[in-house]
C-alpha positions in Angstrom: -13.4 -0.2 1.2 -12.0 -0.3 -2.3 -11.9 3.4 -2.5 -10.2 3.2 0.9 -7.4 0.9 -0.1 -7.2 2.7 -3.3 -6.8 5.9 -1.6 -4.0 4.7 1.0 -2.3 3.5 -1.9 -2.2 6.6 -4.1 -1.2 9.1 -2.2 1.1 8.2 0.0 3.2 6.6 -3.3 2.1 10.6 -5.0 3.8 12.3 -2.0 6.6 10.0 -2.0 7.3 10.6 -5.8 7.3 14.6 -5.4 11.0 16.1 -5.2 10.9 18.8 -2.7 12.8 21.8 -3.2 14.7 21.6 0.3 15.5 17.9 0.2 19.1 16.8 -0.9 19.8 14.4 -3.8 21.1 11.0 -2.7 24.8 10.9 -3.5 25.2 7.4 -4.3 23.6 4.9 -6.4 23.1 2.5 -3.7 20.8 5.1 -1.7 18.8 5.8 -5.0 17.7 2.2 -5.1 17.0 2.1 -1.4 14.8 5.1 -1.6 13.2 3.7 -4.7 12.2 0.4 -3.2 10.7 2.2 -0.4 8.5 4.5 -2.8 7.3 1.2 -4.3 7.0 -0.8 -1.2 5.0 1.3 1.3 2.1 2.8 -0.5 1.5 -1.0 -1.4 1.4 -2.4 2.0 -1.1 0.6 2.9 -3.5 0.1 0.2 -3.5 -3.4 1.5 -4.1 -2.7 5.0 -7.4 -2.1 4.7 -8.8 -4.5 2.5 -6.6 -7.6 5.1 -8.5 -6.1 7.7 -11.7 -6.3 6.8 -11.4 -10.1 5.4 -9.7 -10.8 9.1 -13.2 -9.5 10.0 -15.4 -11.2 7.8 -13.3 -14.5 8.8 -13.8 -13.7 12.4 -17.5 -14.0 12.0 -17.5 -16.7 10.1 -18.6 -15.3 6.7 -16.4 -17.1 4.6 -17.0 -16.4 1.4 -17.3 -12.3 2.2 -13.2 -12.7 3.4 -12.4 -15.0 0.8 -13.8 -12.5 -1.8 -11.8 -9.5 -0.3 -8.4 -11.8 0.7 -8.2 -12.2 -3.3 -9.0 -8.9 -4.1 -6.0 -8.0 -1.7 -3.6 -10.3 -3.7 -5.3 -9.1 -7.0 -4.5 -5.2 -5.7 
């Protein structure tokens, strides 16, 4: 589940990062730092998708300590 979340981190942020040859330049500063946030923000909330789900799961079935172990490897991520 680690490599999972580590995976759905990494590349979406990789193919975020890559400058296409086709794509236009932001013109203004203000668009940079929107994009930029973005590039930071998403690949994050993917890699943590995973690991959330399965501690929902583990919570659900009442093994505590199993989604307590991967809620603070989420934060930790």
């Amino acid at each position: 589940m680690v490599l999972l979340a580590v995976c759905g981190w990494y590349f979406p942020r990789a193919l975020l990062s890559v400058r296409y040859w086709n794509t236009p330049c932001p013109d203004g500063e203000e668009e940079s730092r929107q994009f930029e946030r973005y590039r930071r923000l998403y690949p994050r909330i993917l890699g943590s998708l995973p690991m959330i789900s399965v501690a929902i799961a583990f919570y659900r079935i009442h093994e505590w300590m199993f989604g307590l172990f991967y809620s603070v490897l989420t934060v930790v991520f």
